[in-house]
N, C-alpha and C positions, 0 to 999 in steps of 0.2 A: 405943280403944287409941291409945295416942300417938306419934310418929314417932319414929325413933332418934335419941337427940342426935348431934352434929356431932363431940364428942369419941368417941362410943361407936361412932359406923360408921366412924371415919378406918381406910384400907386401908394396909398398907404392902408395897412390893413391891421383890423384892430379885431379882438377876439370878444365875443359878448361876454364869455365866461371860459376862464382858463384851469378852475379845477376842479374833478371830476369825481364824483364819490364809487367806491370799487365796483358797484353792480354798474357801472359806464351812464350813457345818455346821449342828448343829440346835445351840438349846440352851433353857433353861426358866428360866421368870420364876414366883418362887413368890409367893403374895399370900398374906397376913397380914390378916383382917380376921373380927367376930364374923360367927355364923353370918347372923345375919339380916340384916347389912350388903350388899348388891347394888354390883356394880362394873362395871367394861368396861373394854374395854382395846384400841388401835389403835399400828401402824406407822407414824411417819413417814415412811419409807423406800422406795421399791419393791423393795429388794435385799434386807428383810428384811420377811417374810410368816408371818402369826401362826397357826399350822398347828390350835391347837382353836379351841373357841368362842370368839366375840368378846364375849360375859358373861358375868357369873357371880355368883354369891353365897355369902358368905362364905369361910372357906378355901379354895386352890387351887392348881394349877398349871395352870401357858401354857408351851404346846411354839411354837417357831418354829425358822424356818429365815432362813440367812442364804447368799445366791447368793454365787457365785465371782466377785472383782475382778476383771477384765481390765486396770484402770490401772494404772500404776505409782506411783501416791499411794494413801496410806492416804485413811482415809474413816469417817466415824459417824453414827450414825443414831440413834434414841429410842425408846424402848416406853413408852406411859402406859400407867397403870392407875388410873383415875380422875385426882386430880391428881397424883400419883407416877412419877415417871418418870424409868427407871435407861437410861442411856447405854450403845448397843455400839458397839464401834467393831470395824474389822478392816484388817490388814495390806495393802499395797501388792504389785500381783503384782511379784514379782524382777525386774531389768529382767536380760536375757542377752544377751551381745554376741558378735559375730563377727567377722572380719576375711578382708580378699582373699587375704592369703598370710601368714602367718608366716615368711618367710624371703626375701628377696630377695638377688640377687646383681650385679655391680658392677663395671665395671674400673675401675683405678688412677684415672681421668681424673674421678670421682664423678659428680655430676648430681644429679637429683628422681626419685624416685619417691613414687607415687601409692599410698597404700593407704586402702582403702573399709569403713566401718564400717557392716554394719548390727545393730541395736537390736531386742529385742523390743516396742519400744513407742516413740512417737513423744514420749514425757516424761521416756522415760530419757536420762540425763546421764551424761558420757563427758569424760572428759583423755586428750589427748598428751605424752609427756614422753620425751626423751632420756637414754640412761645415759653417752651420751659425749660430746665435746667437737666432735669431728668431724663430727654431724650434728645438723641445725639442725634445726626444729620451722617452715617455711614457713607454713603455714596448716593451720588444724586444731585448736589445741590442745586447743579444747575444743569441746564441741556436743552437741546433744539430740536425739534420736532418728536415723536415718540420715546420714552424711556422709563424708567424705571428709579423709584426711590424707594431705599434702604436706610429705614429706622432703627435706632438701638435702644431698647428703653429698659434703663437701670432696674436692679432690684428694689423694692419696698419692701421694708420694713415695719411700716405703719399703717395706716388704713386707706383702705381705698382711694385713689387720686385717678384726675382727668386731664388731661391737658393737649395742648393742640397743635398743628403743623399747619403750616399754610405751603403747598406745592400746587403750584403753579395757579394762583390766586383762587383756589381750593383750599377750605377748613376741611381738615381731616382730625375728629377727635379722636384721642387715644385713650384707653379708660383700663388699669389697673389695678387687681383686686389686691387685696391683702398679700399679707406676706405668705397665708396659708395656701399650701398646693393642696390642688386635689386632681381626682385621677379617674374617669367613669372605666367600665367595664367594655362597652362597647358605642364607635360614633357611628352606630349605622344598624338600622332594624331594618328588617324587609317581614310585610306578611302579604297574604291571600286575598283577595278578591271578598272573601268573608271578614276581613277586617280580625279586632282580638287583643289578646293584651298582651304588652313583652315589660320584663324589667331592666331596668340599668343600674348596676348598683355604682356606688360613689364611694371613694375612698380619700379619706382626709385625717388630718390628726385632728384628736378632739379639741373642742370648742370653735374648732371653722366652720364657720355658718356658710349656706349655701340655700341657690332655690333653684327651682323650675318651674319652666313655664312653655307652653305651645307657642310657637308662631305658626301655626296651622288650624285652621279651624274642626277639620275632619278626626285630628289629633288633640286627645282630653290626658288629665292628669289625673287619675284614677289614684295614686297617691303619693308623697315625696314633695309637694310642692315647695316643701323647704326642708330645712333638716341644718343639725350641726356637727362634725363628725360622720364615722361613718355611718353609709343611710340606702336604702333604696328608693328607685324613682320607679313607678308604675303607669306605664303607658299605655294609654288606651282609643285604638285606632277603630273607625267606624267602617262599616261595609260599602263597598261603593258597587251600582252597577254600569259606571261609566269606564273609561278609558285608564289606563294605568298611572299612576299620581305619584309626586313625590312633595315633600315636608320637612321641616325643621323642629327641632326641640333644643332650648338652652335647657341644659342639666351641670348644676356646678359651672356655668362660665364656658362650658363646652357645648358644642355642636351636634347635636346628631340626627342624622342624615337618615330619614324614613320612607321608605318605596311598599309601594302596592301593587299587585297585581291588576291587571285590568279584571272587570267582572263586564264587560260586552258579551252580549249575547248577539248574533247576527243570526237574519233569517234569508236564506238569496233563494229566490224562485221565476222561474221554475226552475225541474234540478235536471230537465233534460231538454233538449230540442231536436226536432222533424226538420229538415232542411231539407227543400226540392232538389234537382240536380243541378237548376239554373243559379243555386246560391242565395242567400237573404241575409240581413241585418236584424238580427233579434235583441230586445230588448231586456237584462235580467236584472231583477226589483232585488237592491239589496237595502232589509229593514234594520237597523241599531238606532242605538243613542247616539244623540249627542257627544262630538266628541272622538267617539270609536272610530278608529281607525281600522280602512282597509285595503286591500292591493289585490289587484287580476293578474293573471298572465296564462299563456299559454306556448306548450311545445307541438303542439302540433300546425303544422304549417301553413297548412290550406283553414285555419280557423286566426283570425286578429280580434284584438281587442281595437276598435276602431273608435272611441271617446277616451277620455279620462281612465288612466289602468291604475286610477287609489282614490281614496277621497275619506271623508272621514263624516259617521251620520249616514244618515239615507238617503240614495241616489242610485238611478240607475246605471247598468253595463252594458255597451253593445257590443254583441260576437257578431263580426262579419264572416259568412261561410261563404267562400270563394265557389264559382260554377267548378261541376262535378263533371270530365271528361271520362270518368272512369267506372271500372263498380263501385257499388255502396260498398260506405266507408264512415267509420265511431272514430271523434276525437275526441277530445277534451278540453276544458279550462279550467283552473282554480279561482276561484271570488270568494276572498273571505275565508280561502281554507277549506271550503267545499265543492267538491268536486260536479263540474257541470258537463253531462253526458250528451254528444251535437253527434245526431245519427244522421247524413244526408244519402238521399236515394241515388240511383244506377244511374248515371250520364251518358254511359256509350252509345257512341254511334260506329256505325260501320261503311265503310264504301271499298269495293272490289276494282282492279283493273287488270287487262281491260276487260269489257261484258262482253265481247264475244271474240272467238278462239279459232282460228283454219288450221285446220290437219290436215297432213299430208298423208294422201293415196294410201301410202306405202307403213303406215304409223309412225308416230313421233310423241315426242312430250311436250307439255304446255306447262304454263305459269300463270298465275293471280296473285295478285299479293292485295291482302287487309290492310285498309288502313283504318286505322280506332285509336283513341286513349289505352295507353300502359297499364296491363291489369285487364283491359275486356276479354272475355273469354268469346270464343265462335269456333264451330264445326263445319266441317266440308265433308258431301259427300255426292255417290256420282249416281244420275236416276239411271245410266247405262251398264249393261255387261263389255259393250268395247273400251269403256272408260275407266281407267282403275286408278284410283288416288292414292299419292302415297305419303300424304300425311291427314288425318281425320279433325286431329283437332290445334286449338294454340291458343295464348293469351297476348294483348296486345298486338300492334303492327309485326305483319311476318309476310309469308309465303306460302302458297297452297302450290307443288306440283302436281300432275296426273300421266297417266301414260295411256293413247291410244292405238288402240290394234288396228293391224292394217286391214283395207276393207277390202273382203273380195265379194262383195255385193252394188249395186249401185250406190249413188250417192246416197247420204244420210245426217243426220242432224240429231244433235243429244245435249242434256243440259247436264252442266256440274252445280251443284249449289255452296254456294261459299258465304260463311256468316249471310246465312239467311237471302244471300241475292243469286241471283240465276244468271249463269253463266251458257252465253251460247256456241256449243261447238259444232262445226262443222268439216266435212269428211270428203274428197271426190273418191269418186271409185278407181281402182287400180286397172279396171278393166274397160276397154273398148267393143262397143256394138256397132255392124254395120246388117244391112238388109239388102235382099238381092230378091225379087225387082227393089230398086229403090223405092218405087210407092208403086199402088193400084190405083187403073184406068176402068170403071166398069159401064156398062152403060146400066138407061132405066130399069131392065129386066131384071139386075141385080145377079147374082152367083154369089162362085165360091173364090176363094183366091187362099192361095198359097205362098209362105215368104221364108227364106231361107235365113236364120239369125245367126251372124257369124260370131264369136267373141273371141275376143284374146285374152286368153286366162281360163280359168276354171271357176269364174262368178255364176253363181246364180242369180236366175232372174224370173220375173213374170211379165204375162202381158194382159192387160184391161183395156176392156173397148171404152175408148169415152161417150160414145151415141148408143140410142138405141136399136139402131137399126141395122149396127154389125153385131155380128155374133160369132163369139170363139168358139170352134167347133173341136180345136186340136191343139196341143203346143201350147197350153196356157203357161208353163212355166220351164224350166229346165237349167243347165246347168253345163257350161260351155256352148258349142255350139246344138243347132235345135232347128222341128220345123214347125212354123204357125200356120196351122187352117181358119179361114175363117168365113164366113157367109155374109153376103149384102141382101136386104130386102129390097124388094123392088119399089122403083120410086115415082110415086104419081103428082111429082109435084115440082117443082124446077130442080137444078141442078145444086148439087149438093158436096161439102164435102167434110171427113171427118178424121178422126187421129184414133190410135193404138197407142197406149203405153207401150213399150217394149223396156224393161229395165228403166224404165223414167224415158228413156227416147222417143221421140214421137214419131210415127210411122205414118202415113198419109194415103188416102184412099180415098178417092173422087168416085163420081157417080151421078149420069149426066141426065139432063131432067126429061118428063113423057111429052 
């Protein structure tokens, strides 16, 4: 079979729609070619992404999409399909402009004002232009993306006039008083929470007319509202129990600038909290107005503010109090300026190692050491007179040592108690017993027997029959070497036999049956 000629595979590709408006869209490239002709097809662009397959063969459609300009310049890009390739281009985003004031105002005397342009985009282009004769174009005229235009506006001589600028297809009117200056006393009151009255006096030469007027509502004219020459203006601010406010007054062509005090009251409760040792999330109701603003925090560490640490109105604040490893312990938070008292109970725990202690014969020292949270307190002390501790008490993880005296008794056993746990110590004796006969052979009629206790050392000792039916007659106890008597009853019953303490050793005495 032979390959397609070059005339007979040529693809043609034709675009449904080639321009795209800035927010983008989808649109389709249809190809024209015989069935068994194979093609392909790529973006130059990254703003435009070819949404089906990147081949194909013979007839077709291509979906693509085309992303949203953010520039303010148009922009085009290519789609091949094989060698063919149809051109998309698309629209520049709008450039939209703003300005600092549409209106400025003026006395007779003119001067510069400043007004600030900003751009949606740092490409967009922007004119200054004057509709009047009177104000001049400073600096400004033109400029691309953010800036600033600087008005001149002559002096007047005559009566009041208005006229207008156009920056950056913005009417900006200008409005110019008489040629009379005048001069207030003060552009700025501040009162209290209780509201009140303050004056502004106005200074002009006579017969320059002037007025005032609130742009606030909360704010009255109490008197002045016009006047000619000089005059005073009587301002009268109303009581607020909401959040702290500010206001305007025109007096004379001028500005002034009125602040209040906030009058919130806030109630936050409750004003203390019980916190277990395991730790809790509590709840505290703070009540205001509308408006009131307020803020939490805290410096104590082991207490968060775990929601919202402001808000403004009524809502509430959660203090989370972290688990308590330690003793009780008072911290705090502030909500609203008042202080919230978080009393949490006593966490310690205690555990000792290790729980029990071998001494040596001869005496020696031991160790335990506490472990607890930082801050527990706990005591050590010894239930023995051979045991003497030599330290009683301590806070947090430490060490208990003790010293044992050497035993010249049999063995023995004694406890230390350490933060409240019981320590076992135990002791062998320094001393050796042997017995000479090594044990008694008696028969049924029972006797007496006699046992020689040897010791090495100068331990004291005793000896306890464990049956009833021996009986110590002599030598129950002594102190080095020693002699034990002792008596067997007679036995009507099989063969038998029994033990002697001797210093904890057991001694052995059989006793053969009737």
């Amino acid at each position: 079979m032979t390959s397609p000629t070059g005339v007979k595979c040529s693809v043609q590709a034709q675009v449904e729609r080639s321009v795209f408006a800035a927010a983008g869209g989808a649109g389709t490239v249809t190809v024209s070619a015989n069935r068994e002709c194979e093609w392909s097809v790529h973006s130059d662009a990254s703003w435009v992404t070819i949404s089906t397959a990147a081949t194909g063969q013979g007839p077709g459609t291509i979906a693509f999409t085309v992303g949203a300009n953010a520039a303010a310049s148009r922009r085009s890009a290519g789609i091949t399909v094989n060698d063919r390739r149809v051109e998309i281009s698309q629209d520049a985003q709008p450039c939209t402009f703003t300005v600092s004031s549409n209106r400025e105002s003026m006395d007779g005397a003119g001067g510069t004002v400043a007004i600030s342009v900003r751009a949606s985009a740092a490409s967009c282009g922007w004119t200054a232009s004057a509709n009047v004769s009177w104000i001049a174009i400073v600096s400004g005229g033109e400029g691309t993306g953010n800036g600033t235009v600087t008005l001149r506006v002559d002096p007047v001589s005559g009566p009041p006039r208005s006229g207008t600028v156009v920056i950056a297809g913005e009417t900006v009117q200008i409005d110019e008083g008489t040629g009379c200056s005048f001069a207030i006393s003060s552009d700025s009151v501040a009162v209290d929470a209780s509201g009140g009255e303050r004056q502004v006096a106005v200074s002009a030469p006579a017969g320059c007319g002037w007025t005032s007027a609130s742009r606030t509502d909360w704010i009255g004219i109490s008197a002045g509202s016009s006047g000619s020459g000089p005059g005073t203006v009587v301002l009268r601010m109303a009581p607020t129990t909401g959040p702290a406010r500010s206001g305007t007054v025109s007096v004379a062509g001028r500005t002034v600038s009125v602040t209040q005090l906030g009058g919130c009251a806030v109630t936050v409760s409750p004003s203390s909290v019980e916190a277990g040792a395991q730790g809790a999330t509590t709840g505290i109701r703070v009540d205001t107005a509308a408006g009131c603003t307020w803020a939490a925090s805290t410096a104590t560490p082991w207490i968060e503010i775990s929601g919202a640490a402001s808000g403004s109105g009524s809502s509430t604040v959660s203090l989370a109090v972290a688990p308590n490893t330690g003793p009780a312990r008072t911290g705090t938070a502030s909500i609203a300026g008042q202080t919230i008292q978080v009393h949490q109970a006593n966490g310690c725990t205690y555990s000792v190692s290790p729980t029990s202690v071998d001494a040596a014969a001869n005496g020696s020292t031991g160790a335990v050491a506490v472990a607890t949270g930082a801050g527990c307190p706990w005591t050590a002390s010894s239930g023995e007179t051979w045991i003497v501790m030599t330290a009683r008490t301590g806070t947090g993880p430490g060490q208990v040592t003790f010293t044992v005296a050497p035993n010249a008794s049999p063995a023995r056993t004694g406890t230390v108690t350490v933060a409240d746990r019981s320590v076992g110590v135990t002791q062998p004796s320094q001393c050796t017993w042997s017995f000479a006969p090594p044990f008694h052979d008696l028969g049924a009629a029972g006797g007496g027997g006699n046992v020689l206790v040897a010791v090495t050392g100068t331990c004291t000792w005793t000896a306890v029959s464990t049956v009833d039916w021996i009986q110590i007659t002599a030598g129950a106890s002594g102190q080095g070497n020693g002699l034990l008597q002792f008596t067997v009853a007679p036995n009507t019953g099989g063969a038998r036999t029994g033990t002697i303490s001797v210093a904890g050793q057991p001694y052995t005495v059989q006793q053969g049956g009737s």
